[in-house]
KEVEX-289313 format. One line per 4 residues: their letters; for each residue y, x, z of N, C-alpha, C, O, CB. Coordinates in pm, whole numbers. Last residue first. Glycine has a CB too. Layout:
// residues N
a) Y:X:Z:Y:X:Z:Y:X:Z:Y:X:Z:Y:X:Z  ...
// end
This chain:
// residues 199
xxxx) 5492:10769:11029:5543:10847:11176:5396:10851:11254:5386:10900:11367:5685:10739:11286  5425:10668:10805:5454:10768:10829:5462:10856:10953:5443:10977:10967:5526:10758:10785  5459:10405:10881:5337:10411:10834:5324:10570:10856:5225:10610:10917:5320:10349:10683  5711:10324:10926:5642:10295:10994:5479:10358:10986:5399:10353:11080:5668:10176:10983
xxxx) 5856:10348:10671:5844:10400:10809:5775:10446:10904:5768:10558:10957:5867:10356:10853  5715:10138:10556:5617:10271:10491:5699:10366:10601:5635:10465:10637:5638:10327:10276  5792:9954:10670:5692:9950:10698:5616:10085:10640:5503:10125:10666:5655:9829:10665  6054:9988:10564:6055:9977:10726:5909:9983:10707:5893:10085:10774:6130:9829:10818
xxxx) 6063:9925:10275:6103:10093:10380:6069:10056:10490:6031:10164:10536:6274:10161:10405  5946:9641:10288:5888:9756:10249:5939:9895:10306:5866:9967:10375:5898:9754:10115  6248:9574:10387:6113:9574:10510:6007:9650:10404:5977:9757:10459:6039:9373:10578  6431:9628:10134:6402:9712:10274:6335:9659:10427:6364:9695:10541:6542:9759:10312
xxxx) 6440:9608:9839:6313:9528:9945:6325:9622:10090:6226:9677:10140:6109:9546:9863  6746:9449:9768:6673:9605:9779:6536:9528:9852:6535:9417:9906:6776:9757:9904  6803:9195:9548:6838:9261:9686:6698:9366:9683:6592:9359:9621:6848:9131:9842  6882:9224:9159:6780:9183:9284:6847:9286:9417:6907:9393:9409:6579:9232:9239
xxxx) 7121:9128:9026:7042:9156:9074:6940:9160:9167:6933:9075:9256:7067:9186:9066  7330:8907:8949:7249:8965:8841:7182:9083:8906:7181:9172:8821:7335:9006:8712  7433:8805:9145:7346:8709:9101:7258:8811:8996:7139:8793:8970:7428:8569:9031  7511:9036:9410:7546:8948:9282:7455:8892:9268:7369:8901:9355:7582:8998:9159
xxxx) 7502:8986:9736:7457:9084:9658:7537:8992:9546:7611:8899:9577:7282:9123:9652  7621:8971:10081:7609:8940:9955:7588:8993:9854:7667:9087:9846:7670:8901:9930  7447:9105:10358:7513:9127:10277:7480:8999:10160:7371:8944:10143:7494:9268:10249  7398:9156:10723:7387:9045:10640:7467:9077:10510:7586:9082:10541:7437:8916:10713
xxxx) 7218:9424:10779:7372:9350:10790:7325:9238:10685:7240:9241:10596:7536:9460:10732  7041:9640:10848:7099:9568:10921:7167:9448:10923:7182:9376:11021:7146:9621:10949  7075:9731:10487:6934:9734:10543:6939:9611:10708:6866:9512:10706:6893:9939:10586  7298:9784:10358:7264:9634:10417:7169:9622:10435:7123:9510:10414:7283:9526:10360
xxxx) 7355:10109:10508:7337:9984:10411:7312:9893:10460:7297:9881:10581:7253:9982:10321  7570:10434:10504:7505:10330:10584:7478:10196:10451:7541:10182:10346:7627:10281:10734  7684:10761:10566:7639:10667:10474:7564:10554:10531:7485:10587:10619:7561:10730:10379  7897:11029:10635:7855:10870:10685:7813:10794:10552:7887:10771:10456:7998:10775:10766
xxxx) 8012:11218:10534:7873:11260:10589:7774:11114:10609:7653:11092:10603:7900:11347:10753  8190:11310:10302:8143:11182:10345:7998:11172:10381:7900:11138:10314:8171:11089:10243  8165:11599:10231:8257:11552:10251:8278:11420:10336:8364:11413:10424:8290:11554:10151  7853:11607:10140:7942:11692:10279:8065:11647:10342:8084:11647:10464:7994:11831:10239
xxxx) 7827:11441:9946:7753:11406:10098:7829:11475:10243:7853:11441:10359:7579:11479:10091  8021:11589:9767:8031:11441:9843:7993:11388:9936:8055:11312:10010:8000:11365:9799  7813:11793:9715:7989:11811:9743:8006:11650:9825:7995:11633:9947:8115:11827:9546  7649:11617:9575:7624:11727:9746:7716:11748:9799:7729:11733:9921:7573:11877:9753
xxxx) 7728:11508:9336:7684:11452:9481:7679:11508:9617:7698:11461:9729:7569:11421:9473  7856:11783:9216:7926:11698:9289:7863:11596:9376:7916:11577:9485:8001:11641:9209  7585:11855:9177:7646:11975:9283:7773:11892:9312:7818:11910:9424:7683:12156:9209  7495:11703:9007:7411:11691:9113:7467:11784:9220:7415:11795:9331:7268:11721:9073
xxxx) 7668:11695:8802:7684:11634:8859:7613:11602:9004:7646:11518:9087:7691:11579:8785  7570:11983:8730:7739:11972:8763:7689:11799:8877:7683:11800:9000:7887:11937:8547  7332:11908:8669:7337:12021:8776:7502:12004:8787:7538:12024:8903:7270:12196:8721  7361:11715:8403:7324:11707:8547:7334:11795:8709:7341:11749:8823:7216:11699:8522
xxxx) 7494:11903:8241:7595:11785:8327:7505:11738:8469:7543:11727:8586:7625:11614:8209  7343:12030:8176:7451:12109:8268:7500:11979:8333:7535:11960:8450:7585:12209:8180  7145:11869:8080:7106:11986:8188:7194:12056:8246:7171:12132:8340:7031:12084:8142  7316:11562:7923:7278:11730:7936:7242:11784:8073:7304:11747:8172:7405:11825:7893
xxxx) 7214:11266:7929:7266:11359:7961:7266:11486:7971:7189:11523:8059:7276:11340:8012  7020:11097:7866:7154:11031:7866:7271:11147:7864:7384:11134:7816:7168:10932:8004  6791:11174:8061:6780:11184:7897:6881:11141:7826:6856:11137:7705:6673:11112:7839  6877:11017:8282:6870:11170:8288:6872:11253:8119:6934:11353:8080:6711:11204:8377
xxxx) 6841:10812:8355:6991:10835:8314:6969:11015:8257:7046:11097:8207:7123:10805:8482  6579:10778:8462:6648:10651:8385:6712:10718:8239:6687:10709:8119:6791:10573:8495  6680:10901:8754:6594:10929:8644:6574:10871:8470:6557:10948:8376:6489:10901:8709  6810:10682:8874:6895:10790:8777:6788:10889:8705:6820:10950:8603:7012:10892:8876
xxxx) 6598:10425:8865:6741:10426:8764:6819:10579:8758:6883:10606:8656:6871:10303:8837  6404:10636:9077:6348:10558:8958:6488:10514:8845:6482:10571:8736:6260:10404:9029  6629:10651:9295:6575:10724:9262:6540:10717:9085:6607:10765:8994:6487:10721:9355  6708:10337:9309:6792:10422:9284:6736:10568:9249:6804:10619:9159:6873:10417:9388
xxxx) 6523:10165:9440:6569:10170:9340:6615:10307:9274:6548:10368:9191:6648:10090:9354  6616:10209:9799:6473:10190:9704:6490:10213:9569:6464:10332:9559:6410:10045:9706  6873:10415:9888:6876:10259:9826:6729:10285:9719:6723:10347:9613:7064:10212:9715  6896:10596:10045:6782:10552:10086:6764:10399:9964:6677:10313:9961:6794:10523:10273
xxxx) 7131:10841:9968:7101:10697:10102:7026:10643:10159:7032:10620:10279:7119:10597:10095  7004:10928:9762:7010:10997:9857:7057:10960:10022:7037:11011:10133:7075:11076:9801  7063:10673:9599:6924:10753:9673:6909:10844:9746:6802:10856:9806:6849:10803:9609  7362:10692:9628:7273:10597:9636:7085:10619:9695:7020:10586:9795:7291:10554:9494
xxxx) 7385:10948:9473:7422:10899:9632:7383:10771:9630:7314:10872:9636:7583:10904:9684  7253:10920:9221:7235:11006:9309:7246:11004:9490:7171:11034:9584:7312:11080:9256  7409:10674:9092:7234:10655:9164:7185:10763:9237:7092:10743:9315:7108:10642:9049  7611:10791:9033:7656:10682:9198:7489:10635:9243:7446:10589:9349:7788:10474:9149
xxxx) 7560:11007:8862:7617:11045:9029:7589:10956:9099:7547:10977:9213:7766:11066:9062  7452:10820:8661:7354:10924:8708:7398:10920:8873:7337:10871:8969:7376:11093:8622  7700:10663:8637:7582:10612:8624:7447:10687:8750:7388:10647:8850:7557:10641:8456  7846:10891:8503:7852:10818:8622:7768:10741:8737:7765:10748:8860:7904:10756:8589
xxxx) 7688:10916:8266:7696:11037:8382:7778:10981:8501:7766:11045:8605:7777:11187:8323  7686:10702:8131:7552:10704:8191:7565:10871:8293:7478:10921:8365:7412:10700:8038  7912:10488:8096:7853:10614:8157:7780:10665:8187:7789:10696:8305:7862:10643:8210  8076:10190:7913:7931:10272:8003:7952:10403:7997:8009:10447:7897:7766:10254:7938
xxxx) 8396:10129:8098:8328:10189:8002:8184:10264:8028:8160:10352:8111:8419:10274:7953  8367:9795:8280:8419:9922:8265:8306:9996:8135:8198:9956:8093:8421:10004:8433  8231:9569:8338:8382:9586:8380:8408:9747:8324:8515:9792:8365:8408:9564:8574  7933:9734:8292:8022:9584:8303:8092:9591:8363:8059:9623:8477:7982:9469:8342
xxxx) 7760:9944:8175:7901:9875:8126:7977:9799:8120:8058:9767:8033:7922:9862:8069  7540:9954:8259:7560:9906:8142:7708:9872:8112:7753:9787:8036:7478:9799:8129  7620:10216:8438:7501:10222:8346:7466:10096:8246:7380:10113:8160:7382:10244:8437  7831:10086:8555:7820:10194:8506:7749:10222:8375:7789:10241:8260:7777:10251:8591
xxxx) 7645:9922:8720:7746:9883:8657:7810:9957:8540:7840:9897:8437:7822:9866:8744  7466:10103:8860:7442:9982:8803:7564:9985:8678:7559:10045:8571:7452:9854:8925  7670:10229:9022:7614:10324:8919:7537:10209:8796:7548:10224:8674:7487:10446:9008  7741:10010:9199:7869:10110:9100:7773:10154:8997:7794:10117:8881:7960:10277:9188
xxxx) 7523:9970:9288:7559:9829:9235:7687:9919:9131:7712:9891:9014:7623:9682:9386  7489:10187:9480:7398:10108:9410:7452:10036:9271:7406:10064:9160:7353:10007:9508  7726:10194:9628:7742:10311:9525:7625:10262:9426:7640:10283:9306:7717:10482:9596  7668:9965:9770:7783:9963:9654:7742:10076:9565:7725:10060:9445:7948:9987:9710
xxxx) 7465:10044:9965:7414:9931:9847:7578:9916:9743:7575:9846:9642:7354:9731:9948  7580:10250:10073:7483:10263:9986:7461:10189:9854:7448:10216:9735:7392:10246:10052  7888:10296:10172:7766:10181:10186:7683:10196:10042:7720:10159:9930:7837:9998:10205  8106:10487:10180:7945:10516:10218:7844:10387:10220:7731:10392:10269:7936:10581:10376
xxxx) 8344:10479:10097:8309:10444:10220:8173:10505:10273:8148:10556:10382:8308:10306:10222  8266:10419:9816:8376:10554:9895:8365:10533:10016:8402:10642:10058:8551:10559:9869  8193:10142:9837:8138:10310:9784:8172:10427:9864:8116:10500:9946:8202:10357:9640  8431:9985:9884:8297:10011:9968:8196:10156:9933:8149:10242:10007:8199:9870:9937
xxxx) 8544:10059:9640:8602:10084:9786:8494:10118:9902:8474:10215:9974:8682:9949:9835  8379:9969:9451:8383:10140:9449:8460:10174:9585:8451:10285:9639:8479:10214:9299  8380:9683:9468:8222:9782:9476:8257:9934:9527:8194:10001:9609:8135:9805:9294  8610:9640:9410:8588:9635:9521:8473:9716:9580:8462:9783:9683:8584:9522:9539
xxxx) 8593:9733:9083:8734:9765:9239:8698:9776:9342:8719:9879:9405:8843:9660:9289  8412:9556:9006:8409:9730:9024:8532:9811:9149:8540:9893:9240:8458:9801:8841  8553:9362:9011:8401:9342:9143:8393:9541:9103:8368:9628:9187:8171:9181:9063  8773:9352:8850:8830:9371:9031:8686:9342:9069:8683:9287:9179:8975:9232:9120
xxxx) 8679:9406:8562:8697:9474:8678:8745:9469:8795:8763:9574:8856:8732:9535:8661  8486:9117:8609:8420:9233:8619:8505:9387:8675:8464:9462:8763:8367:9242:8479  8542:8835:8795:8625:8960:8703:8554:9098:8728:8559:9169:8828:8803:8983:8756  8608:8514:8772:8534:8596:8762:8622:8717:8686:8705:8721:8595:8415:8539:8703
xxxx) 8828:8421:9044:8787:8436:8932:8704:8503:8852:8749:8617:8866:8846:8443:8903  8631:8309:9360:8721:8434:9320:8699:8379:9140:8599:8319:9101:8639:8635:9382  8448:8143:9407:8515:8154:9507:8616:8244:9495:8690:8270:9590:8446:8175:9600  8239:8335:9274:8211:8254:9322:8308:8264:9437:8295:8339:9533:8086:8248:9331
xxxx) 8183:8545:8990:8268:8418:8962:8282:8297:9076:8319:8185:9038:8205:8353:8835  8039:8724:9020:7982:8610:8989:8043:8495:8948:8000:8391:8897:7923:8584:9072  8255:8962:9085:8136:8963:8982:8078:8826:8945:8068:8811:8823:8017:9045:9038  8385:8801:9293:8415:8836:9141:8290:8897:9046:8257:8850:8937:8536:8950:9141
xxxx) 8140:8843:9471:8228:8728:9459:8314:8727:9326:8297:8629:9254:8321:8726:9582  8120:9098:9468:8010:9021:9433:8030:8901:9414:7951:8836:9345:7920:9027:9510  8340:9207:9611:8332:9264:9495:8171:9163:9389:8142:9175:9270:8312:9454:9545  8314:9087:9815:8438:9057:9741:8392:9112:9631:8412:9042:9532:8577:9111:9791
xxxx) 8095:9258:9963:8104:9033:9950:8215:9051:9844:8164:8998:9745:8190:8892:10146  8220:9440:9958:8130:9472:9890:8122:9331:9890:8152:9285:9780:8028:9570:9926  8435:9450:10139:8465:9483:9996:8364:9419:9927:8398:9342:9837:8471:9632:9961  8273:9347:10400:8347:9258:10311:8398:9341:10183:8399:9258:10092:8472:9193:10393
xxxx) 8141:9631:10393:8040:9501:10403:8143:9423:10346:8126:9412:10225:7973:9443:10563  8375:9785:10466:8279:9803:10347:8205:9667:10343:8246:9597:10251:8169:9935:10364  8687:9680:10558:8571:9662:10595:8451:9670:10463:8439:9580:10379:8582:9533:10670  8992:9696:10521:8912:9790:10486:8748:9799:10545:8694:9907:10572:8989:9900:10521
xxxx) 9169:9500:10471:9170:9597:10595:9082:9707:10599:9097:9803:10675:9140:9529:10715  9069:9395:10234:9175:9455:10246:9220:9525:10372:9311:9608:10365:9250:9377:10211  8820:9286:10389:8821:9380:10256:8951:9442:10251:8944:9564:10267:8798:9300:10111  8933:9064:10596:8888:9186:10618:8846:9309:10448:8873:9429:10460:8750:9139:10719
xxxx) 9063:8911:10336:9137:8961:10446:9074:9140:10510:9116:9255:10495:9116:8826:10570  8789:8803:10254:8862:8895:10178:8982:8961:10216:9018:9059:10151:8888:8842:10079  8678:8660:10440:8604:8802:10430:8730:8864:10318:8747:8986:10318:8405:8792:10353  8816:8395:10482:8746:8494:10561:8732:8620:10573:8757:8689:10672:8663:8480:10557
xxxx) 8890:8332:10212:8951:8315:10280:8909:8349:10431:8999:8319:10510:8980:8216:10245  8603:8299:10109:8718:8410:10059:8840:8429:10166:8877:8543:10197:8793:8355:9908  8471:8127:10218:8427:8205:10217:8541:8337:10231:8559:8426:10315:8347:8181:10121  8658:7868:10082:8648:7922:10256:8599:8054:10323:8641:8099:10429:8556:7835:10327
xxxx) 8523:7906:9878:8677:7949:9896:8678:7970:10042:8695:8076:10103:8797:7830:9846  8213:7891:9860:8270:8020:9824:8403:7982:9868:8420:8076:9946:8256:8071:9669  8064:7712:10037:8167:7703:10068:8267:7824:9995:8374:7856:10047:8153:7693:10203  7708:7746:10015:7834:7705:9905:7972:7675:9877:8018:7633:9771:7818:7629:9869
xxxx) 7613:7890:10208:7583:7721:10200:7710:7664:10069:7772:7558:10058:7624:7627:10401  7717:8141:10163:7514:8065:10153:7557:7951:10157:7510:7894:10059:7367:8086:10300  7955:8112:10259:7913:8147:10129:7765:8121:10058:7726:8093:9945:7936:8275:10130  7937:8042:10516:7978:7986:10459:7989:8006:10267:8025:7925:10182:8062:7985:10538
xxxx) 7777:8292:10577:7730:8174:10605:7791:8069:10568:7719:7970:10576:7712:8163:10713  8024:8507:10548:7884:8531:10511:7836:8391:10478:7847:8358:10360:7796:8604:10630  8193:8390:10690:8240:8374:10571:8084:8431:10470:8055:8399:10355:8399:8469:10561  8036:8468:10988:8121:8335:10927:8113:8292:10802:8051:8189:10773:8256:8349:10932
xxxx) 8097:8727:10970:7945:8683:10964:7967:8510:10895:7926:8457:10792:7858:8691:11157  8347:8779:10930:8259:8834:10820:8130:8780:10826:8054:8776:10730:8245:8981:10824  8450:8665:11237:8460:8639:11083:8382:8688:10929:8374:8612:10833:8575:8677:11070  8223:8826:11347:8196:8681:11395:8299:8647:11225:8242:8614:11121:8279:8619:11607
xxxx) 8379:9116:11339:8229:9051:11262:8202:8948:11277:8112:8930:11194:8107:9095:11292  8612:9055:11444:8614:9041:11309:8454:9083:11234:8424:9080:11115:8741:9138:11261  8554:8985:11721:8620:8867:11608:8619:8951:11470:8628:8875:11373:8809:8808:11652  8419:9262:11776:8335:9108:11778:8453:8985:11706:8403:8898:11634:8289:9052:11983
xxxx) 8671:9423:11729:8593:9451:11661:8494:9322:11638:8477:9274:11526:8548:9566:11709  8833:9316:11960:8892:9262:11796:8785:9319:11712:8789:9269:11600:9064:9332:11735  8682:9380:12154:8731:9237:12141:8745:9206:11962:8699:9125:11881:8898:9222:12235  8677:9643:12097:8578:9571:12149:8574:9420:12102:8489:9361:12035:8590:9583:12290
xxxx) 8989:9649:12173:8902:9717:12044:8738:9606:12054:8730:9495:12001:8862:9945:12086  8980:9630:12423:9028:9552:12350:9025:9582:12191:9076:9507:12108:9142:9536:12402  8846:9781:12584:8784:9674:12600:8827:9580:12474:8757:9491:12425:8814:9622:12738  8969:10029:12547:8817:10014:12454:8807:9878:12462:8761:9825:12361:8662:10092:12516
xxxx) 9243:9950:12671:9209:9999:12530:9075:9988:12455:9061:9950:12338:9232:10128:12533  9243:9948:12941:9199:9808:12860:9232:9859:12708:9247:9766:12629:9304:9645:12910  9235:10270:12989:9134:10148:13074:9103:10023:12976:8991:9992:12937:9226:10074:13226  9530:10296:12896:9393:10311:12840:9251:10277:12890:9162:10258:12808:9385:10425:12822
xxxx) 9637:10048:13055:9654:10037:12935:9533:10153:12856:9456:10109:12770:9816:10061:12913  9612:10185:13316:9588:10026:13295:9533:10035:13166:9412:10032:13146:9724:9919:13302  9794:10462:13270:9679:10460:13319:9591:10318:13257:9511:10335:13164:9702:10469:13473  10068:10310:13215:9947:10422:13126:9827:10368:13140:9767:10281:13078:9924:10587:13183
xxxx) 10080:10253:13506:10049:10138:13403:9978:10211:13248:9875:10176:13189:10217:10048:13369  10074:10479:13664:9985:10375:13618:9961:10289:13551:9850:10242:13527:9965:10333:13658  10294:10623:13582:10186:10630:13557:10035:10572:13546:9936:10593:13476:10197:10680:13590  10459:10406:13623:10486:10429:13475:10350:10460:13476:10269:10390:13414:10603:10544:13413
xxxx) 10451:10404:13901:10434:10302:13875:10417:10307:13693:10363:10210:13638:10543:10225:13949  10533:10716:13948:10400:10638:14010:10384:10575:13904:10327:10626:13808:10404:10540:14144  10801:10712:13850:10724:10798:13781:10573:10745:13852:10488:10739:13762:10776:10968:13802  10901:10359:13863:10921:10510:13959:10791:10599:13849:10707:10537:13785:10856:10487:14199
xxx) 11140:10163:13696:11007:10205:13742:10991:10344:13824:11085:10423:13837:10924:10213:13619  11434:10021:13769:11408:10122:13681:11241:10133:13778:11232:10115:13899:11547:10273:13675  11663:9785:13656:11559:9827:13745:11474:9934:13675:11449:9937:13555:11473:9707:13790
// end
């Protein structure tokens, strides 16, 4: 049996019609899982946790890299491993989530999981503040006496290079995020209120 050129065309037709809806769909199950494995990680369930959010990390969700990459950093629900929490940190990075390129240049800057840099260090607090991550200004200043006047202007012409390239930057200012144990979460209702104060 064969369809008539009508009947083909419509079904097309059908099928991009239920295309957004079904994106839609699989987009709300896989934040309902990340939110999930979020909340099962606060209440101390780290494997169940993993077994949630680390799926989506490998599909490529910044918010779960960045749980994964804090999950090995701490040792919670993952083995502890400084370098697979830099692994994961720098996926989410490359992505644009602020609070990784945060936590990269961190890392960086003393040398956990990887060799210190303080010109690495410098770049990932560059894009980082140039995100909005509170901190981050005040640490690559930090970095600056770490480093030559060329390296900085090299490295401050590769941040820009980068912003252009990766226009999208976003943080856990919205989102429910896991941070590590060895730092503090950003204070972003202070930004919201000096927002606020400004306008």
């Amino acid at each position: 049996m064969f369809c008539s050129a009508r009947h083909r065309v419509t079904a097309v037709f059908r099928l991009v019609l239920a295309l957004p809806l079904l994106i839609a769909l699989c987009e709300a199950a896989w934040s309902n899982d990340y939110n999930e494995g979020v909340s099962l990680f606060r209440s101390g369930r780290y494997v169940e946790a993993v077994s949630l959010v680390k799926p989506l990390a490998q599909q490529g969700d910044p918010f779960a890299q960045f749980a994964v990459g804090s999950m090995y950093d701490d040792g919670l629900g993952l083995p502890q491993s400084f370098s697979d929490a830099l692994y994961w940190y720098g996926k989410a990075a490359h992505q644009g989530l602020v609070d990784a390129q945060y936590i990269l240049a961190r890392m960086h800057g003393r040398g956990r999981g990887v060799e210190q840099s303080a010109s690495q260090a410098f770049f990932w607090f560059n894009l980082a503040g140039a995100g909005g991550y509170p901190d981050a200004p005040r640490l690559r200043d930090q970095h600056r006496h770490q480093i030559s006047r060329q390296q900085q202007e090299r490295l401050e012409a590769k941040a820009v290079k980068w912003q252009a390239q990766h226009p999208a930057s976003f943080t856990c200012r919205d989102r429910n995020c896991v941070y590590p144990s060895w730092t503090k979460k950003p204070r972003w209702h202070q930004l919201i209120f000096l927002d606020d104060v400004n306008e």
